[in-house]
Structures are given as structure tokens and as C-alpha cells.
N, C-alpha and C positions, 0 to 999 in steps of 0.2 A: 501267071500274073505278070502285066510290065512292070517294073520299075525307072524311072523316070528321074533325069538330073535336071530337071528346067532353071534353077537357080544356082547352077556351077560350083556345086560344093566342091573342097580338091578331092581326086581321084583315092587318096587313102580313107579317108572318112566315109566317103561311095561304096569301097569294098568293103569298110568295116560294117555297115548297115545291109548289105546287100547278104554279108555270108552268116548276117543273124537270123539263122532258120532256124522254124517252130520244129521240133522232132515229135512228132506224132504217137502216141502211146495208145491203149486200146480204143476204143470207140469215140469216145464223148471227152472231154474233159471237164472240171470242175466252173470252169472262165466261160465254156462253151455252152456247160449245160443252164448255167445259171440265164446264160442273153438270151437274145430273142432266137424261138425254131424259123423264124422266117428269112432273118440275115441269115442264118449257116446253110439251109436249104438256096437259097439263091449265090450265096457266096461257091457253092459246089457247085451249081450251074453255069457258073457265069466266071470261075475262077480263071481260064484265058484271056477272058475280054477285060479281067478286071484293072485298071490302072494306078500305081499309086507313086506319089512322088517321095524321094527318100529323105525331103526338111521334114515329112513329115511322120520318118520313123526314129528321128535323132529321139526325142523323150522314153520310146520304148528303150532304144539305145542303151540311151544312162539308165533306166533302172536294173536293166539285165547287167549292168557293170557295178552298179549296188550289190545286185545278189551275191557276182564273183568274188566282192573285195570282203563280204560278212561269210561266205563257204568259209576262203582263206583263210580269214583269222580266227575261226571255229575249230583249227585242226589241231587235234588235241587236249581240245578243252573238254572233259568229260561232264560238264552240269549241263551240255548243250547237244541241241542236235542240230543240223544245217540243211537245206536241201533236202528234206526228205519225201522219199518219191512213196505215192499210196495208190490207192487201186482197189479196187470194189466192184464185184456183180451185184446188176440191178438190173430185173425184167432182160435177160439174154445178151446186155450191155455190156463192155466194162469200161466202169469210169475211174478217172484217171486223175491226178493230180501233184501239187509238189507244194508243202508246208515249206516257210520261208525259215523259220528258225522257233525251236522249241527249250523252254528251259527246264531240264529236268526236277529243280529245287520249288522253282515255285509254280509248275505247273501251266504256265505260261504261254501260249502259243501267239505268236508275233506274227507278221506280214509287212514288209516296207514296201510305199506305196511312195513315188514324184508325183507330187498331185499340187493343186494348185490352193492360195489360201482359202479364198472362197469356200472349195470344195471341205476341207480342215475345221471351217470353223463353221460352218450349215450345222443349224440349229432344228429344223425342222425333222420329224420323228422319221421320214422317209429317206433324207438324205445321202444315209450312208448303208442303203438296205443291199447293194449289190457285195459288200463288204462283209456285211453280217454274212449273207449268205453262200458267200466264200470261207470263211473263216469258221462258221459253223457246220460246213461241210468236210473243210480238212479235222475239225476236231471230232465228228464221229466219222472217219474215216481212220485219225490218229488212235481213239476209243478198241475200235474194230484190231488194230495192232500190239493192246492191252495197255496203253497208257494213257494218263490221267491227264484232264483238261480242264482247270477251273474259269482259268481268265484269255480274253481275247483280247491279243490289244494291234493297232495300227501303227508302223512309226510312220510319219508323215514327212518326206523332206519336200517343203515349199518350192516349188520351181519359178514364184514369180513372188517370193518374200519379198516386203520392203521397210528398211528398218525406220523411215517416217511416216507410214502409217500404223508401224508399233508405237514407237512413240507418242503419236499424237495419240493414240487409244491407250495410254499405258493405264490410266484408269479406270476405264471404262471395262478391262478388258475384251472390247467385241475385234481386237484381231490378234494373233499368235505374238509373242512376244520374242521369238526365234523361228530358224529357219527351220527346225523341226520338232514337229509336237508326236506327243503322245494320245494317244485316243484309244479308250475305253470303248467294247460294243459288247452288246445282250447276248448270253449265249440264252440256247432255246436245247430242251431238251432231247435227249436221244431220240424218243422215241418220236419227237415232229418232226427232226431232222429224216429220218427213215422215210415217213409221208411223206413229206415234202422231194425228197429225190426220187423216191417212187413217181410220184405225180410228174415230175419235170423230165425227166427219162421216157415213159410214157407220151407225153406230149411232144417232145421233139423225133418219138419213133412214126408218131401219128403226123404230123407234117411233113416229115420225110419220105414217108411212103403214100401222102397222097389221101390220109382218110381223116384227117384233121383240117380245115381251113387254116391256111397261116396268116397270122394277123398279128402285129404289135403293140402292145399296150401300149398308155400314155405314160409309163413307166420305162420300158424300153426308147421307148421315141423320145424322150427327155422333153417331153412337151413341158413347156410352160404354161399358167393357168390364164385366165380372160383376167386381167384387170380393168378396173373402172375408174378415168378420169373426170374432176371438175375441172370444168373450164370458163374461161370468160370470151367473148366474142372478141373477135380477133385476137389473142393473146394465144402465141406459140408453145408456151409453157402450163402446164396443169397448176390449179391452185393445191389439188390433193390426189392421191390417185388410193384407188380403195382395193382389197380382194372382193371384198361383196357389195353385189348394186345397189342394195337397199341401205348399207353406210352410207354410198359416196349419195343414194338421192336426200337422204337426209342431211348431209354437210352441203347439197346446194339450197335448202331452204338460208342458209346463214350465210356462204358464200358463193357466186358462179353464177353461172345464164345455165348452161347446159353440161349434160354427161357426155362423158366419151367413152365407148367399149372401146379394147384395147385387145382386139382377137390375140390367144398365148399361141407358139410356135412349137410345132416339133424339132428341136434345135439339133436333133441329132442326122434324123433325115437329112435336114437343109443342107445340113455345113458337113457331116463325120460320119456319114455310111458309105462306102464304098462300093455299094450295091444298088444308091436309088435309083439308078436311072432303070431297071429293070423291075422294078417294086410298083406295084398296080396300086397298092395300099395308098403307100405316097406321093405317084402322079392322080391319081381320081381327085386328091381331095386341093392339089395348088391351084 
């Protein structure tokens, strides 16, 4: 992979990003198995040609500096566990991972995440499913090493908090009220957790080698959905913009001349894969 200074950051900050290497553990890991088989399969293809600029590994940066400063202060403290590394056969695999912080008392299995508010306070049932599915993999992997897991939780530190639009929402609450929230996720039972990594182990053996098409969901691709705007003729701005067509044509019998489709975007492709330009998926369809 190149890495790339195009915005002159100084030279110490360059090295410190640069010598933050992934250390590679058996097969698959938990982050890996959960995304898409079709970035990691091309991501290995294409891993020489790949370019990446290093503004835009500073956010990884700070989290992995999160993790060192909560190891640290875990030493010694016996109701906790820090860092802990897990590992698992599945179908000829082993998958791999590392629990961010476990509490012995209440059962507890944590994860801190730099994520952004938005992301924090998404309300829709989907929103936070690549989390779930981290977190419920380290806890029947935790399971697997004979300890107990009741609760999943996320600590959230906001990387783009802003304490006036806490404010302005302070009764509302529809945004964090602090730079870091707590967040609550669904644990799912042992035994779907089992299926489920079955099935996902499976599929990226089947892509990798070639007998699986590889293709990314609209899950993966962070597509967004089609919305439906009213509009007035000549008027730049939407009177309303709908998710479904058959709201917004019924709010133009009351308001507007006409609808406007509002085709939704693969925002991940566009902007945050590192591998489109070698992605059949994602040139067929711009």
C-alpha cells in the first residue's frame, strides 16, 4: 500500500500513523468478517496499487490511543479485563479478535468507538447493526472462554460533538447532551451467533476462492434510500421531501406542481472504499 502526505502534516505525526500497523492474527478477523467478502478479496488483489492518504488515518489514530490509555489504567484492577485477545475455529478458519474491555461484576462487555454524533444518536433499527454484530461476536467468543455476558454496551466519544446543538436540543433530546454517550445494543442468542458466523465464514471462503459471486449489499455500500421531493416550478428548495412516493404524491394534491425522485447513493463506494476504482459492482452502475 502507498501512503501519501499531500497535506504536509509534520513529519512526527507521518511516522506516528505510518508505524500504526494491523498485526495480523489467524485468518479472518471479527471487523473483517463481519464487512463486505468483496472489499477484502479485492483489497488482496489490489493491496500494491492501493493508495491512501495519512489525514485520513488520523481518526483511526485516536482510537487506537483510546484503547492504550483504558489497557493502562486497567492494570491491576481485578473486576476488569482489557484488551482481550479471542479466537475461534469455524469451517477450517480461525477467527480472530480483541474485546475492548470486559467487567467482571456486571457482566458487561464494552467497546469504545470515535464515531461521529449522528452516527450516536441514529434511531433507526439498522443503524447500529455492524456494532451489534461485533459485539455479539466477541461475547460468544468471550462465552467460548467460560465467561458470562449479559450486557453489550458502546462508549461513544463524539469526534464532531457541539455543545450548541446540545443546547439548542437540550429538551428535545434528539442530540447527545455530552461528548460521550453510552449506548445500549440487543444481544442475540448463542446459538444464532454460531449460525451466523458459520454463514459469514462460509461466504467470504466462497468469494475468495472464486465460487461465490462477490457482490455488496446496500448495507455494506451505505447506500442511502430514493427519497421523494415536492416541488413548485421554479422553486430551488423542496416544499417536503417524503421516503415513500405515494406520501409525497398525496401532499401534492394540497401542495406543489410536481414530484421529484431523489435517486439514494452508495456513499461508501463514492467517497470511503479504497478499492472502487477496481470494483465492477461500482463502475457498472455510475
Amino acid at each position: 500500500m502507498k501512503v501519501t502526505n499531500k497535506y504536509n502534516l509534520p513529519a512526527p505525526m507521518v511516522a506516528a500513523i505510518k508505524n500504526e500497523q494491523y498485526v495480523k492474527r489467524g485468518d479472518i478477523s471479527v471487523t473483517k468478517m463481519i464487512d463486505s467478502p468483496q472489499i477484502s478479496k479485492l483489497f488482496k488483489e489490489h493491496y500494491k496499487d492501493i493508495e491512501e492518504d495519512v489525514i485520513d488515518k488520523v481518526w483511526a489514530l485516536f482510537g487506537t490511543s483510546v484503547h492504550s490509555v483504558i489497557e493502562r489504567a486497567d492494570e491491576g484492577n481485578e473486576d476488569y479485563l482489557s484488551e482481550v485477545p479471542l479466537e475461534m475455529d469455524s469451517n477450517g478458519w480461525k477467527l480472530t479478535g480483541t474485546a475492548d474491555l470486559y467487567d467482571k461484576k456486571t457482566k458487561t462487555l464494552y467497546d469504545f468507538k470515535v464515531t461521529s454524533a449522528w452516527k450516536a444518536m441514529a434511531k433507526e433499527p439498522d443503524s447500529h447493526w455492524s456494532w451489534e454484530a461485533q459485539l455479539n461476536t466477541y461475547a460468544y467468543m468471550l462465552r467460548l472462554k467460560g465467561y458470562e455476558v449479559e450486557k453489550l454496551r458502546i462508549i461513544a466519544i463524539l469526534k464532531d460533538w457541539n455543545k450548541r446543538e446540545a443546547d439548542r436540543n437540550f429538551e428535545t433530546g434528539k442530540y447527545p447532551q455530552k461528548q460521550v454517550a453510552e449506548i445500549a445494543l440487543t444481544m442475540y442468542s448463542q446459538e444464532g451467533m454460531e449460525k451466523y458466523i458459520n454463514k459469514r465464514i462460509k461466504l467470504h471462503q466462497g468469494v475468495l476462492n472464486g465460487e461465490i459471486e462477490p457482490h455488496c449489499s446496500d448495507r455494506d455500500r451505505w447506500s442511502s434510500k430514493d427519497t421523494f421531493a415536492v416541488m413548485k416550478k421554479g422553486g430551488k428548495r423542496a416544499k417536503k421531501v417524503f421516503d415513500n412516493e405515494k406520501e409525497a404524491n398525496d401532499y401534492l394534491k394540497i401542495d406543489g406542481d410536481f414530484v421529484e425522485t431523489r435517486k439514494g447513493e452508495p456513499r461508501r463506494c463514492k467517497d470511503y472504499c479504497s478499492v472502487n476504482q477496481w470494483c465492477e459492482q461500482y463502475n457498472s452502475s455510475k
